[in-house]
N, C-alpha and C positions, 0 to 999 in steps of 0.2 A: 390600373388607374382607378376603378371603378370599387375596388376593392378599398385601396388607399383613402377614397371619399368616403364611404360607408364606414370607414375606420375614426376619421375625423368629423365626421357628424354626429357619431355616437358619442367621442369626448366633449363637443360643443355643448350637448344633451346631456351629459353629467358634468361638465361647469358651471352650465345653466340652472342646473336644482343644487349646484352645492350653492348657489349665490341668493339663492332663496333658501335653504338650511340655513345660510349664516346673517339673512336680513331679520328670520325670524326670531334665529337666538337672539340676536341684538336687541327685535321689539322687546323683550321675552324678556332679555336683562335690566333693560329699562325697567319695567313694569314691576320685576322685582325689587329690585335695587331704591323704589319707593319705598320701601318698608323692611327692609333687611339689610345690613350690612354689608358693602360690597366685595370685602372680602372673604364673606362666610360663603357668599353668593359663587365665590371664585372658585372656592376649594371643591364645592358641589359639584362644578362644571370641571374640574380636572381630574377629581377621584373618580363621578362616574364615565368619563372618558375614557379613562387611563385602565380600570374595570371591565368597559366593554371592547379595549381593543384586546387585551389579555384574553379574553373570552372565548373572540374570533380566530384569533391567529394563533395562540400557542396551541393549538392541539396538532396544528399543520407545519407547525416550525417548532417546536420546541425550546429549546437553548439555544436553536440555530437563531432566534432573533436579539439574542444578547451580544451579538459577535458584530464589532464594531472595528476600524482601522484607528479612528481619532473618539476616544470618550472622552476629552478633553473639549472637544469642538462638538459632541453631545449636549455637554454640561452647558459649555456657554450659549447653546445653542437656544438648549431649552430656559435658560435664565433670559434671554431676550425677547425671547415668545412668552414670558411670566411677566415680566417687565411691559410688552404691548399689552397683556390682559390686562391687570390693572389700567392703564393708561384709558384701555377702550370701557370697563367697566366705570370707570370714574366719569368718563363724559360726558357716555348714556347716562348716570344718574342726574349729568345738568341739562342734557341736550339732546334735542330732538332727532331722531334716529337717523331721517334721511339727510341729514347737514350733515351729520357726523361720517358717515357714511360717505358723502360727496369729500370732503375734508380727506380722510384717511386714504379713499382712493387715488389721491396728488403721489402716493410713494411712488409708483413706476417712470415718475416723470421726477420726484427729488434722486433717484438711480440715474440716471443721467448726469446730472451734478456729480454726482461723488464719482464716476466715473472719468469724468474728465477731470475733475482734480487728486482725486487720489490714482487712478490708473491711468494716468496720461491719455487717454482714448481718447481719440479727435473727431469732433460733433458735430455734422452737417450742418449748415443754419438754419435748415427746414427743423430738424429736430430744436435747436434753441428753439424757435419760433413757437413749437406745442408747448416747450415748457416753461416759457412765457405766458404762454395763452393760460396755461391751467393753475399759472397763479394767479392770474387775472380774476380767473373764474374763483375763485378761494377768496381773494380781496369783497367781491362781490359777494358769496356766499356769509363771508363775516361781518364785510362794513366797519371798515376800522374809522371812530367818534359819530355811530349810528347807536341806537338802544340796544341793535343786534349785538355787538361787541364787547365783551368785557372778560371777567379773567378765564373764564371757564372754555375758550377759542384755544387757550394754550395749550390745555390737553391733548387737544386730536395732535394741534400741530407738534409738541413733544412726539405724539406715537407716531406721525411719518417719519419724524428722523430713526427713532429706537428701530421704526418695521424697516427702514431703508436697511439698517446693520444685517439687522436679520436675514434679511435676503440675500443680501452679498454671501454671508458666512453658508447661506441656506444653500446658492448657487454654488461656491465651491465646493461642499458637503457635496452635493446630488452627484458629482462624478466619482464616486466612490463607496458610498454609502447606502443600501439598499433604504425604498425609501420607506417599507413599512418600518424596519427597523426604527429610524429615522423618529418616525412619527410616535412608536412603543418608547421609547424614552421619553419623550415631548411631554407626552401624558404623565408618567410617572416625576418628573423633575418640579412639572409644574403642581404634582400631588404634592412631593415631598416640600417644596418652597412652602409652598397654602398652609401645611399642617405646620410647620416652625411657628405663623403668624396665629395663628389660631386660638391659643393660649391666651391672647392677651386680646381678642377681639370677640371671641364666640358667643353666638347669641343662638339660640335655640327657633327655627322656623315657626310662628304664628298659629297657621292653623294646615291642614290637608290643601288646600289651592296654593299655597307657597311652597309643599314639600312635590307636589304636583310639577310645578313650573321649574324650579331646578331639576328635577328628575328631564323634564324636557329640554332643559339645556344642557345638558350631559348628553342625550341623546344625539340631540341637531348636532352637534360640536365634531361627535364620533361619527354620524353621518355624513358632512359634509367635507371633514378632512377625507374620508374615504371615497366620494367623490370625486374628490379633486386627485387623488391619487388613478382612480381608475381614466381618468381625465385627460390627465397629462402620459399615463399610460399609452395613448390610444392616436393624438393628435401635439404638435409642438406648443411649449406655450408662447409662442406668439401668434399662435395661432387661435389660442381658447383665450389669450386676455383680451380682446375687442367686447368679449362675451361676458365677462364679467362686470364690467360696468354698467349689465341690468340688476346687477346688486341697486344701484340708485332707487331704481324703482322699484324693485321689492320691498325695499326701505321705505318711501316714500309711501307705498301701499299700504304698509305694515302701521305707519304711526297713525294713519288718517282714520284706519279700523280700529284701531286699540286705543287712542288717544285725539281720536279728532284733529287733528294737527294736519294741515295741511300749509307746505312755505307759499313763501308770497311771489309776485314774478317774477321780483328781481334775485331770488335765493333759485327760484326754478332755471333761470339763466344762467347763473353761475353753474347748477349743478351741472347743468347740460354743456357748456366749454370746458370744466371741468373732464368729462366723461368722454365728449367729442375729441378733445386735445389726446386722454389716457389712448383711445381708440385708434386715432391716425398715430399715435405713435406705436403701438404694439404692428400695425399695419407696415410702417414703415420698416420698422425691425425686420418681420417677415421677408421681406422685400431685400434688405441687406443682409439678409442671411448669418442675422447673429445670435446672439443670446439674450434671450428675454426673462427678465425678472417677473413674474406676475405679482399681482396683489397677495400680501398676507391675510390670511384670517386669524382672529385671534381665540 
């Protein structure tokens, strides 16, 4: 037992830094994304991803990481995680890190939804009940005919449906599919997607602190996917997603030092039912002994 603990304390411990790797990337994109294209921004962040996990792993696997059951369910896998990257890099460049962030983490509770209408699953009312609350918290967060509101809210919320696919596709993938593997494709689909676009959008990096901060989003990206892989490794994830909703406030931390930006109380309240609602539900999960979707990273 004692073992067991010590086993899911350590993946709590590597949820938790992958959730600040990907608060930072995010400051990190924003701050780019001011002054660079965010699709040039995008390619950086998958080529050297897709670079450093080749780096890691094929010396230890060789060809053995190319060996797939469904590359078909690869392909689309990794065109949905291209599809949330843009989604996510495009919001950051209108929107303040920790909203967005509070926003995008509703997906575990829009999984609920599609569960009960596309796989008939039958949904406690306790569970309605959080995921009620966490649109609650989302209404509050955006303020629909407040100044908060306007077209650039469509964004995040487009990327909870796109990350909801993902998951689904991502959770039946996981029973079959090793998940470095998994992730060595990820990298590479979302290079090859980037470079198609590339041609007609390339702009050449500014100066050294822009070629800088992409190189450190390629980094964060690689390290916190691998994170999260040693993560779920170690403890269930409904067990590590209570945990991940201190993404909020690494978020939150992140824009206040890098951009001053600090939400207001009532954007702080939403974050926080937001995050409360994701939390009791990942708890309650636990508790029923199911299958837990966690949050995507992008």
């Amino acid at each position: 037992m004692s073992s067991f603990k010590d086993t899911a304390l350590h993946g709590i411990g590597f949820a938790v830094l992958a959730t600040a790797c990907f608060a930072t990337l995010d400051t990190t994109t924003r701050h780019v994304s001011a002054g660079l294209s965010v699709l040039v921004a995008l390619w950086f962040r998958y080529a050297i991803q897709a670079v450093i996990t080749t780096v890691v792993v094929w010396p230890g696997r060789g060809r053995q990481i190319l060996r797939t059951q469904h590359p078909r369910f690869q392909l689309a896998r990794g065109m949905l995680l291209f599809a949330c990257s843009i989604l996510a890099f495009l919001s950051l460049k209108y929107m303040p890190v920790g909203e967005f962030t509070a926003i995008t983490l509703l997906a575990p509770l829009v999984i609920t939804l599609l569960a009960a209408w596309m796989l008939k699953e039958k949904i406690r009312p306790l569970r309605w009940l959080l995921v009620l609350g966490g649109f609650i918290g989302t209404l509050i967060i955006i303020r629909p005919g407040s100044q908060h509101f306007d077209w650039t809210v469509v964004l995040p919320l487009m990327l909870v449906g796109t990350n909801a696919a993902f998951q689904l596709l991502t959770s039946q993938m996981s029973k079959t599919e090793d998940p470095i593997t998994t992730h060595f494709y990820t990298g590479w689909i979302g290079t090859a997607l980037a470079t198609l676009i590339q041609p007609f959008v390339w702009e050449m990096p500014s100066d050294w602190t822009v070629w800088l901060q992409l190189l450190l989003m390629g980094v964060l990206a690689s390290i916190g996917h691998f994170l999260l892989i040693l993560a779920y490794g170690r403890a269930p994830a409904a067990t590590l997603t209570p945990y991940m909703y201190s993404q909020i406030g690494f978020a939150v931390l992140g824009g206040w030092v890098v951009f001053n930006h600090l939400p207001d109380q009532w954007t702080f309240a939403g974050m926080g039912l937001v995050a409360l609602c994701g939390a009791l539900g990942a708890w309650l999960t636990l508790r029923e002994n199911r299958v837990a979707i966690p949050p995507a990273q992008s």
